[in-house]
VODREN-846569 format. One record per residue (C-alpha): chain; x, y, z; residue number from 1. Coordinates in steps of 0.2 Angstrom, whole numbers, m for minus. Example, Ala and Ser with C-alpha at 12.3 -4.5 7.8 and 13.67 -1.06 7.14 Angstrom:
<pt "A", <62, m22, 39>, 1>
<pt "A", <68, m5, 36>, 2>
***
This chain:
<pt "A", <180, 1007, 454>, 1>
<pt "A", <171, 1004, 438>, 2>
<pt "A", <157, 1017, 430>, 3>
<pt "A", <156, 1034, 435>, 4>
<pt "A", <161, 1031, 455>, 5>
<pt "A", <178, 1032, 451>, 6>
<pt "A", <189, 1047, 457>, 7>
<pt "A", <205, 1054, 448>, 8>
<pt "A", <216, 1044, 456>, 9>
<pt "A", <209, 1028, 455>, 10>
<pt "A", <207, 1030, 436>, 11>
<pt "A", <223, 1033, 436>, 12>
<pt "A", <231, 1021, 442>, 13>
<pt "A", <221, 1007, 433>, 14>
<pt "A", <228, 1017, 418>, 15>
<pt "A", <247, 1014, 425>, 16>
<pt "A", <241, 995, 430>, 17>
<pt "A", <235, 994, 409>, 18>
<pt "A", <253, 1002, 400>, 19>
<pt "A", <263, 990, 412>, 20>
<pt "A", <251, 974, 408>, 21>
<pt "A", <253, 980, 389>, 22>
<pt "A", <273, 982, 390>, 23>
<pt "A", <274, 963, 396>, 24>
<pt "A", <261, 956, 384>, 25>
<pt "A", <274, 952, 369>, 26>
<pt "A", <283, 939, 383>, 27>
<pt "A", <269, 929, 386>, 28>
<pt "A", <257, 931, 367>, 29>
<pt "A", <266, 913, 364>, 30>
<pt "A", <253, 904, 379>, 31>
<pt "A", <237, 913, 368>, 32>
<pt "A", <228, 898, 357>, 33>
<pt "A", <223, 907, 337>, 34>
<pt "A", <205, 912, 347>, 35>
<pt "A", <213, 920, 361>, 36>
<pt "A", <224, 929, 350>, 37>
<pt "A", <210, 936, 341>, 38>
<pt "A", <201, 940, 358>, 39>
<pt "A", <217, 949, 364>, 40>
<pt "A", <217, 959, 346>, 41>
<pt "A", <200, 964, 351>, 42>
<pt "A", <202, 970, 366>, 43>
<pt "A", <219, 980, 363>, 44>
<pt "A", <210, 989, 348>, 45>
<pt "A", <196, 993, 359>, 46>
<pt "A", <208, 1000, 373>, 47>
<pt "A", <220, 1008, 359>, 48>
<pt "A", <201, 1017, 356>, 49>
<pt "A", <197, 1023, 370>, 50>
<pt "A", <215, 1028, 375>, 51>
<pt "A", <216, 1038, 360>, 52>
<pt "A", <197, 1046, 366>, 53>
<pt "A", <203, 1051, 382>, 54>
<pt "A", <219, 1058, 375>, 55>
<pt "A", <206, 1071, 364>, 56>
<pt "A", <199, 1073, 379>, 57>
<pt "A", <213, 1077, 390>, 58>
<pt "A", <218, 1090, 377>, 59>
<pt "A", <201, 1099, 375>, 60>
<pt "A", <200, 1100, 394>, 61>
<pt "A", <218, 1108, 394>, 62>
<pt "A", <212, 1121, 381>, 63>
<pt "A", <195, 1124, 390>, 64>
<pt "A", <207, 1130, 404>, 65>
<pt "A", <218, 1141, 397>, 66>
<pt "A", <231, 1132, 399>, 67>
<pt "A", <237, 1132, 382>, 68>
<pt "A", <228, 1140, 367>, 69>
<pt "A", <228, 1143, 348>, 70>
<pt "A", <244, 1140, 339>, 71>
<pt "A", <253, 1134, 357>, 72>
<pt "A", <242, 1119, 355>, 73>
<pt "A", <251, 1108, 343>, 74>
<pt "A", <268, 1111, 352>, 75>
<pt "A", <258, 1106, 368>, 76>
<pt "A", <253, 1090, 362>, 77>
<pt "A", <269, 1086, 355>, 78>
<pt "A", <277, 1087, 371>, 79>
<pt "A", <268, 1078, 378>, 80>
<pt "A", <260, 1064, 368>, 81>
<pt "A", <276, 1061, 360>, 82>
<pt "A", <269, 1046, 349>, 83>
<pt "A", <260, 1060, 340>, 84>
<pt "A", <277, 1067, 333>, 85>
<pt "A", <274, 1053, 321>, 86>
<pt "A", <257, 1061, 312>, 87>
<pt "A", <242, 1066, 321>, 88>
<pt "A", <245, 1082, 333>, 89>
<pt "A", <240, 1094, 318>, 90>
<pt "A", <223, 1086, 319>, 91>
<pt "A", <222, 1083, 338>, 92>
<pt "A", <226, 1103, 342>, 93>
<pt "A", <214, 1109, 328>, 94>
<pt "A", <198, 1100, 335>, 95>
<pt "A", <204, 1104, 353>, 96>
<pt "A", <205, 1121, 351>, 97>
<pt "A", <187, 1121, 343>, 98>
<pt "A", <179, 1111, 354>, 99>
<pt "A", <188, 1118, 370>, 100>
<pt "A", <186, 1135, 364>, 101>
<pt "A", <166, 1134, 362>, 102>
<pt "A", <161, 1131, 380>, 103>
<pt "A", <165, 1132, 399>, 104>
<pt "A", <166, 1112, 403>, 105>
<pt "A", <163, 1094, 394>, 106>
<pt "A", <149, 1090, 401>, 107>
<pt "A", <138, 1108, 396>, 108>
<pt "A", <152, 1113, 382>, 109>
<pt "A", <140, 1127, 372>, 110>
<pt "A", <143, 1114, 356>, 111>
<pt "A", <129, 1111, 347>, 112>
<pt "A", <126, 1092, 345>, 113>
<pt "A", <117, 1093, 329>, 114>
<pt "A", <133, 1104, 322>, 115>
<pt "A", <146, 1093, 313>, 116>
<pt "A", <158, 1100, 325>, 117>
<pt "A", <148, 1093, 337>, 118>
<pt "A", <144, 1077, 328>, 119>
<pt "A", <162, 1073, 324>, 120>
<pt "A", <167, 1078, 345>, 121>
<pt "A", <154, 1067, 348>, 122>
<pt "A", <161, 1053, 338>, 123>
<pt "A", <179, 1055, 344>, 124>
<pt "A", <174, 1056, 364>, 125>
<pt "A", <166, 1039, 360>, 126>
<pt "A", <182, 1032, 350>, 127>
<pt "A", <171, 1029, 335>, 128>
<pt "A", <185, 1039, 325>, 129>
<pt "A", <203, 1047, 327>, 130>
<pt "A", <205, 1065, 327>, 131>
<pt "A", <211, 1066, 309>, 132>
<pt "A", <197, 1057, 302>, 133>
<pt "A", <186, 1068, 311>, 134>
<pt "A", <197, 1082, 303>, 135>
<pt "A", <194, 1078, 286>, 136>
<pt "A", <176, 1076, 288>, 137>
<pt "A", <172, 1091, 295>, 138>
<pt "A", <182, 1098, 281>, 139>
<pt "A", <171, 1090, 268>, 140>
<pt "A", <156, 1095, 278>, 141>
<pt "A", <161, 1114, 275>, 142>
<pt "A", <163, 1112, 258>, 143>
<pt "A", <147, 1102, 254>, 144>
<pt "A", <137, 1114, 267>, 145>
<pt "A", <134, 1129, 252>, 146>
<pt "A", <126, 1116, 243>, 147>
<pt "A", <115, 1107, 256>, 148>
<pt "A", <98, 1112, 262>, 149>
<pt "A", <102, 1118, 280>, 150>
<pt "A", <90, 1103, 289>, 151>
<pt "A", <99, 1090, 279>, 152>
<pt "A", <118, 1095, 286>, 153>
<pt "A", <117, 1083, 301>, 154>
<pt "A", <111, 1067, 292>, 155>
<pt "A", <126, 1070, 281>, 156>
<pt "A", <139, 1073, 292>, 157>
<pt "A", <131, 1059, 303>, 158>
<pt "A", <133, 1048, 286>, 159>
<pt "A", <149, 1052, 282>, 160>
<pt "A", <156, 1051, 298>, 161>
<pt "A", <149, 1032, 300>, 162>
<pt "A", <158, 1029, 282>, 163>
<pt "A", <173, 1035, 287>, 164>
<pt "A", <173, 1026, 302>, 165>
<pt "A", <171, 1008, 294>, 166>
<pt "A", <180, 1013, 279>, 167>
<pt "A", <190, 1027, 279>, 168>
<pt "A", <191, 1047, 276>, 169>
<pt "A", <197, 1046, 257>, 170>
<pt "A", <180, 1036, 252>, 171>
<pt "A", <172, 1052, 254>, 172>
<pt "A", <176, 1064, 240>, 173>
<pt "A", <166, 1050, 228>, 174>
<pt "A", <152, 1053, 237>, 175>
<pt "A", <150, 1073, 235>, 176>
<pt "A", <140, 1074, 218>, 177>
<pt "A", <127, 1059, 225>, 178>
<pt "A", <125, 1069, 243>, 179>
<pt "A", <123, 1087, 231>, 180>
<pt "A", <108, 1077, 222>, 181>
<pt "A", <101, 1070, 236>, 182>
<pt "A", <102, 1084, 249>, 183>
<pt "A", <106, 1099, 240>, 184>
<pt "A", <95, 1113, 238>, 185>
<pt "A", <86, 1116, 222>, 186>
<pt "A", <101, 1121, 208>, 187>
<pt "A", <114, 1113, 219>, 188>
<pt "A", <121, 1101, 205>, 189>
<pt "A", <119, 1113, 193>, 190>
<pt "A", <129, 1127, 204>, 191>
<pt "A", <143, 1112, 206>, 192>
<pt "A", <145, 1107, 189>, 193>
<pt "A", <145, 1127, 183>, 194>
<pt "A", <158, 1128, 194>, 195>
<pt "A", <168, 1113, 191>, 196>
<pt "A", <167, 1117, 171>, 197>
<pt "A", <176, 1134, 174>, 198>
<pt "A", <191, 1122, 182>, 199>
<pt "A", <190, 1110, 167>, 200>
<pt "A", <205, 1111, 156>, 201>
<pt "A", <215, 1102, 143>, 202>
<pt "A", <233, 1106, 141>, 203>
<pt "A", <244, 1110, 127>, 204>
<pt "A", <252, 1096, 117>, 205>
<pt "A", <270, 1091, 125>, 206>
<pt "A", <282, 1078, 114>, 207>
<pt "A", <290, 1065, 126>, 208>
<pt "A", <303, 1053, 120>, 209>
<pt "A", <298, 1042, 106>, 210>
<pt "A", <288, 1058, 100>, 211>
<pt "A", <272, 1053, 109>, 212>
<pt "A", <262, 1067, 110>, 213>
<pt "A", <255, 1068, 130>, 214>
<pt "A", <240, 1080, 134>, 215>
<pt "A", <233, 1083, 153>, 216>
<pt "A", <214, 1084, 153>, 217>
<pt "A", <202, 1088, 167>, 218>
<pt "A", <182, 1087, 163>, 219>
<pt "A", <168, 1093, 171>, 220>
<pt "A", <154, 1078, 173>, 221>
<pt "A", <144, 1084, 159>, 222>
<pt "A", <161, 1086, 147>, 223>
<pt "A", <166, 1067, 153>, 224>
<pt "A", <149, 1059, 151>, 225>
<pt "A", <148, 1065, 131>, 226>
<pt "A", <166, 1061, 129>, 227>
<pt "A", <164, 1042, 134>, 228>
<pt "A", <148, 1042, 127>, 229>
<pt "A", <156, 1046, 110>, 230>
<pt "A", <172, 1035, 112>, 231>
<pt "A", <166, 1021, 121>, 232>
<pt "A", <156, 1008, 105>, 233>
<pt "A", <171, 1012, 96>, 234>
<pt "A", <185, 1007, 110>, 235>
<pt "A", <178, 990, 113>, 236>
<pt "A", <189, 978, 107>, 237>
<pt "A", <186, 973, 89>, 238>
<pt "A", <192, 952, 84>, 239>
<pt "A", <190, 949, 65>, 240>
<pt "A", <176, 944, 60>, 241>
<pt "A", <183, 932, 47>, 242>
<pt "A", <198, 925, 56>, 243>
<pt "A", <192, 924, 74>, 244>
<pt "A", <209, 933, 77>, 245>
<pt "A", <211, 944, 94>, 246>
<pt "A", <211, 960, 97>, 247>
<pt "A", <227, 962, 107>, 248>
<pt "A", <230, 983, 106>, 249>
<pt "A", <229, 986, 127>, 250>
<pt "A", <214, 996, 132>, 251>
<pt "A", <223, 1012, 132>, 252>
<pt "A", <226, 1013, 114>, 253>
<pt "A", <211, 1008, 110>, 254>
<pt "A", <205, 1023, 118>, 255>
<pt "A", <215, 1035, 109>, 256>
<pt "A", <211, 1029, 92>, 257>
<pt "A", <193, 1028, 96>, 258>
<pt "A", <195, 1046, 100>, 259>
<pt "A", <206, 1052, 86>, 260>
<pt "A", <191, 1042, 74>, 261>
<pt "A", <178, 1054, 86>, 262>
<pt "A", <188, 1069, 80>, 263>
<pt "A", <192, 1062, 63>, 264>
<pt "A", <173, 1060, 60>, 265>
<pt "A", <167, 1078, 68>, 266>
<pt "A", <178, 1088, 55>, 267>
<pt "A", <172, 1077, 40>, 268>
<pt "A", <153, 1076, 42>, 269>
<pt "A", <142, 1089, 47>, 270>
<pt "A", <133, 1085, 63>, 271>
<pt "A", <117, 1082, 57>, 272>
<pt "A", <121, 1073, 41>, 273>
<pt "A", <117, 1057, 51>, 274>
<pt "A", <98, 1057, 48>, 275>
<pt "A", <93, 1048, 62>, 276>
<pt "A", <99, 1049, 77>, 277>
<pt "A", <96, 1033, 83>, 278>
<pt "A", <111, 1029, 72>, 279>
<pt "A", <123, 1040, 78>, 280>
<pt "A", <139, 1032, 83>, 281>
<pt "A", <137, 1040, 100>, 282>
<pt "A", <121, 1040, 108>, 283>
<pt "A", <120, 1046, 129>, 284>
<pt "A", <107, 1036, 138>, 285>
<pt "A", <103, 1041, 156>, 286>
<pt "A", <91, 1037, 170>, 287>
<pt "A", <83, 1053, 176>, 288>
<pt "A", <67, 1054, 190>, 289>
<pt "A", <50, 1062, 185>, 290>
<pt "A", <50, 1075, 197>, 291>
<pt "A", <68, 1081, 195>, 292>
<pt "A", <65, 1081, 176>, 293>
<pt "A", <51, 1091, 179>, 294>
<pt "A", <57, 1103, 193>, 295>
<pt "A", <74, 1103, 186>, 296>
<pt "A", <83, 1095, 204>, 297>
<pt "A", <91, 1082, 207>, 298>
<pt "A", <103, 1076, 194>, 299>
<pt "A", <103, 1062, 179>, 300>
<pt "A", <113, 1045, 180>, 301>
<pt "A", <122, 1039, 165>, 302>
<pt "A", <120, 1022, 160>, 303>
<pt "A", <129, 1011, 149>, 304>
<pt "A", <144, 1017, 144>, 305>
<pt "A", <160, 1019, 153>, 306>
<pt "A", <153, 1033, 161>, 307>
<pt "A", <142, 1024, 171>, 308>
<pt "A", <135, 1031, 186>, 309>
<pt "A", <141, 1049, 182>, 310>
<pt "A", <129, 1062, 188>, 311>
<pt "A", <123, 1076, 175>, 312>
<pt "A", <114, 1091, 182>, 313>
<pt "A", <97, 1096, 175>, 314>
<pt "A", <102, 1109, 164>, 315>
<pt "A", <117, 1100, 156>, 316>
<pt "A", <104, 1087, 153>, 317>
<pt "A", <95, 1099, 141>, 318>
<pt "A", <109, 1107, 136>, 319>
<pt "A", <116, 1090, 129>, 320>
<pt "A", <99, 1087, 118>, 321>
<pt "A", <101, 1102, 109>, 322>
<pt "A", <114, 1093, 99>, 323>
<pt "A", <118, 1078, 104>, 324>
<pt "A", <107, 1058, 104>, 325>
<pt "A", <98, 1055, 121>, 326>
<pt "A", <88, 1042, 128>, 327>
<pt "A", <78, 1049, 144>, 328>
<pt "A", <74, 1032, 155>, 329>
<pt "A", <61, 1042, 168>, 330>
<pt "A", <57, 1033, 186>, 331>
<pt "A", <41, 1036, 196>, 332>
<pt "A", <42, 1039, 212>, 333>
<pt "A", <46, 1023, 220>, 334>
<pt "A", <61, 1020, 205>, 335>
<pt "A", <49, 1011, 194>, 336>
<pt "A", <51, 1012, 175>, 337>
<pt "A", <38, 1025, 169>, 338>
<pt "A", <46, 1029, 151>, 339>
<pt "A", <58, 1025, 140>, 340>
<pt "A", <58, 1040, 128>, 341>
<pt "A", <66, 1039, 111>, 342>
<pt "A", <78, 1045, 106>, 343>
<pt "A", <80, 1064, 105>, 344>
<pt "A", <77, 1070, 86>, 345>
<pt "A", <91, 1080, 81>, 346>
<pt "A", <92, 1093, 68>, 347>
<pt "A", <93, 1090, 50>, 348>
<pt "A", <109, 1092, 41>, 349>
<pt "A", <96, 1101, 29>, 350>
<pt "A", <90, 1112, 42>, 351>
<pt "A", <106, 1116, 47>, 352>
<pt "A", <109, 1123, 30>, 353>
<pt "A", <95, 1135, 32>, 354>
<pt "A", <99, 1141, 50>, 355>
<pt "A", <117, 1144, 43>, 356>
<pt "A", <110, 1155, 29>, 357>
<pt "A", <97, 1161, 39>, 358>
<pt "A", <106, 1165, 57>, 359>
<pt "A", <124, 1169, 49>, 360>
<pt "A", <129, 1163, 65>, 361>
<pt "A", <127, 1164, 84>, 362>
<pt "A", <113, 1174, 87>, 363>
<pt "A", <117, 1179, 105>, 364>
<pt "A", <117, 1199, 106>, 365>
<pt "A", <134, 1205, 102>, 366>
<pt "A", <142, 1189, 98>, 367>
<pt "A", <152, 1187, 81>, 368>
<pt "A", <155, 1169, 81>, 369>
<pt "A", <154, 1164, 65>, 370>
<pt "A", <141, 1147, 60>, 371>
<pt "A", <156, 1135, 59>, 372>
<pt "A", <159, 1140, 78>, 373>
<pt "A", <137, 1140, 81>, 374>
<pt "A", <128, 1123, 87>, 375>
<pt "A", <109, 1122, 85>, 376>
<pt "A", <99, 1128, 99>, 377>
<pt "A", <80, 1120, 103>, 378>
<pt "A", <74, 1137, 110>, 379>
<pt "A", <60, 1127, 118>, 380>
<pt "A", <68, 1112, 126>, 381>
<pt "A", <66, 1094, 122>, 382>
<pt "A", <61, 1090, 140>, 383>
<pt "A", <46, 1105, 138>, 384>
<pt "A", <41, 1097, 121>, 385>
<pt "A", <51, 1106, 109>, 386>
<pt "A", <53, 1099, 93>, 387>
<pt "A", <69, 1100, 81>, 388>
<pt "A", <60, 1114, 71>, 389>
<pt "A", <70, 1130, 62>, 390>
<pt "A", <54, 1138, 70>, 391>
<pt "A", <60, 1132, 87>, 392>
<pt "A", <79, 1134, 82>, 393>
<pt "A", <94, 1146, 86>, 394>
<pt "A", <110, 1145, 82>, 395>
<pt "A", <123, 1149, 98>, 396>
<pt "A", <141, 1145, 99>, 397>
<pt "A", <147, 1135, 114>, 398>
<pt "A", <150, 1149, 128>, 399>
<pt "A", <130, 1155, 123>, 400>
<pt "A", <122, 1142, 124>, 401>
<pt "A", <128, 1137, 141>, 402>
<pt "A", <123, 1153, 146>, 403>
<pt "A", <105, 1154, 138>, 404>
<pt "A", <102, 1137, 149>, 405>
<pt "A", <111, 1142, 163>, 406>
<pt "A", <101, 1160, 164>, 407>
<pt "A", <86, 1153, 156>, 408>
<pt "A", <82, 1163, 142>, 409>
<pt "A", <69, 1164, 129>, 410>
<pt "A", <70, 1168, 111>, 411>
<pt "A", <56, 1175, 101>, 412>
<pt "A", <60, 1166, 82>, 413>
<pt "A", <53, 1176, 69>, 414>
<pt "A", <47, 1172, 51>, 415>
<pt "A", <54, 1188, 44>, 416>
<pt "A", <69, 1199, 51>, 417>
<pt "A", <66, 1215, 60>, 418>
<pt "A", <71, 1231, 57>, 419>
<pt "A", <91, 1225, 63>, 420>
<pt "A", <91, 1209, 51>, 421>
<pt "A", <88, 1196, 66>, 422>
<pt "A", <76, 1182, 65>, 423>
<pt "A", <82, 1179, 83>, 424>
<pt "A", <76, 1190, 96>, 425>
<pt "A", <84, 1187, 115>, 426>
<pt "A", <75, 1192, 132>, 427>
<pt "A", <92, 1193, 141>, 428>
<pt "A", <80, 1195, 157>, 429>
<pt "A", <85, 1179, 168>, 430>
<pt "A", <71, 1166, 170>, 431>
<pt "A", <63, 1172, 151>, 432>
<pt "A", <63, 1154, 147>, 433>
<pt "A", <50, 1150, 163>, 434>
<pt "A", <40, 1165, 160>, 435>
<pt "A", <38, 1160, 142>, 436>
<pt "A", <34, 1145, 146>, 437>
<pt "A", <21, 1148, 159>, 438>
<pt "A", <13, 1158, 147>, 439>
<pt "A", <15, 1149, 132>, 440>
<pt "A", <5, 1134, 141>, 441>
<pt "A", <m8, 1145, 155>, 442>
<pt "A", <m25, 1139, 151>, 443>
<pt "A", <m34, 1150, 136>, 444>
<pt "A", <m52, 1157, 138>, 445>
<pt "A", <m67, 1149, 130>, 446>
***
């Protein structure tokens, strides 16, 4: 009766002979020795497995036949599975009804293999995973697949669905920025981060008792990456010095005052009255790979702060530079060191001074931020080999200068103002910057 030789009927009645040896098991689990129990374990997870299996494919086989369909499914399934009352027939009924519904039998269903709808039946006919797991990673897989390059769909599903299984569906969502840099099409982190800035948010203040002051705050990778950078060195624990006396104030208010010195500091000092960058009290190191550095994929890791391990798109990368200390660490291709480049030169607190007198403020077409609002703009990027010049400098308020680096434009800066007083002249074309560029370092004539 074993393999493939066995008909309906046999097959069912070894599954009767298994529930009644199972309903009897409990009377006689005091015989079983501590290896025996382990054994038994074994072997009832394995057939709880392959019961729950053939339970999917029981289902998919009664919607391949019509004899249920659509919305009908789940009260099917509860009917008769009634252990899945409990959780579990939402799951069941969804996958059922797209695996039942995309062919005319099991055996030569018209689902593509390679799919990750085919993928995950695969994994759930073989009892690798339950119907809910295969549920959340098919949803995961739909929202990863505008990101990935088309080729690269299966190895992830494949990937995830081999995570899941040894660990879990929730591990998952953790994964989606590494999978984006890895296996995403050129842009991909960048797309992702644009679009998670547009949901970041901090709320208004509430008072709670004891007049505690509590904020909500949700930060795009980039936003999260500068604000531990900046907070971090200065919510370390500090004992004195002199007495060798603790600090005993709990992490979290240590954060909080580290941020309110951030804050503190930003509206006293001017953000170039450092000098030296190298000194500045927050300084964002990351580890970035040659080629994505240069081809702008990929994505940056941060290192050394509490941050660690946060990915920062490309463009947020040179963003950043404009007006905040970085050290690049570039890797080679095979992750070796190649450079560990200085730290990013910042603009002068003098120089500053003159783009304010100069600019007036943010020199994006039809934009009347005033300078106080306006940050320093390389209009060549540090990554290209622009230098923290007033010849190579613009002044942009926040929403500009994300969207000069996002739409990659150029700027002409002028030593005298044309006829409108501007001493900045945007292309608003997208893709100026890599047509300036191309041309600005094209090969001259003899």
């Amino acid at each position: 009766m074993a393999g493939g030789t066995s008909t309906l009927t046999e097959r069912r009645s070894a599954l009767e002979a298994a529930r009644e040896a199972l309903d009897g098991l409990t009377q006689v689990l005091g015989e079983a020795s501590g290896p025996e129990l382990a054994d038994l374990m074994g072997l009832v997870d394995d057939v709880t497995a392959k019961g729950s299996a053939a339970r999917a494919a029981v289902t998919v086989e009664a919607v391949r036949r019509g004899e249920v369909a659509g919305s009908e499914t789940q009260a099917w399934v509860r009917e008769h599975a009634p252990s899945l009352r409990q959780g579990g027939s939402a799951s069941l009924a969804r996958l059922a009804v797209d695996v039942g519904s995309a062919g005319s039998g099991l055996a030569t269903a018209a689902v593509d293999e390679a799919s990750p709808l085919g993928l995950a039946w695969r994994a759930v006919e073989s009892g690798q995973v339950e119907t809910g797991t295969a549920c959340a990673v098919l949803r995961e897989c739909t929202r990863l697949a505008p990101h990935l390059r088309e080729e690269a769909l299966p190895t992830v599903t494949a990937g995830l669905l081999d995570l899941a299984a040894e660990w879990g569906p929730t591990v998952m969502r953790g994964l989606r920025p590494r999978l984006v840099a890895e296996y995403g099409h050129v842009g991909a982190v960048d797309d992702l981060q644009h679009r998670l800035a547009q949901a970041a948010r901090l709320s208004a203040p509430r008072v709670e008792s004891g007049d505690l002051t509590e904020y909500q705050l949700w930060m795009a990778p980039e936003q999260a990456a500068a604000l531990e950078a900046a907070i971090g060195p200065l919510s370390a624990p500090a004992p004195n010095p002199e007495t060798g006396e603790r600090d005993l104030r709990p992490a979290g208010q240590r954060r909080v005052e580290a941020l309110t010195e951030v804050c503190r500091r930003s509206s006293a000092i001017d953000a170039g009255e450092a000098g030296d960058p190298s000194t500045a009290p927050a300084v964002l190191h990351v580890s970035v790979d040659l080629t994505d550095l240069e081809g702008r994929t990929g994505a940056a890791e941060v290192l050394g702060s509490t941050a660690d391990g946060v990915l920062v798109a490309p463009e947020a990368l040179r963003r950043i530079a404009c007006d905040a200390a970085l050290v690049p660490y570039v890797l080679g291709t095979e992750g070796e060191l190649l450079d560990v480049g200085r730290v990013a030169r910042l603009f002068t607190r003098a120089q500053r001074r003159l783009l304010r007198r100069r600019d007036r403020g943010c020199t994006y077409p039809g934009c009347g931020a005033p300078a106080d609002w306006a940050r320093a703009h390389h209009v060549r990027h540090w990554a290209d080999g622009g230098r923290s010049d007033v010849g190579n400098a613009a002044l942009l308020c926040q929403r500009h200068h994300t969207a000069v680096h996002r739409r990659r434009l150029w700027a002409e800066v002028r030593g005298r103002p044309d006829d409108h007083g501007r001493y900045v002249v945007w292309d608003l074309t997208p893709g100026s910057y890599d047509r300036a560029l191309t041309i600005d370092t094209a090969p001259r004539a003899a």
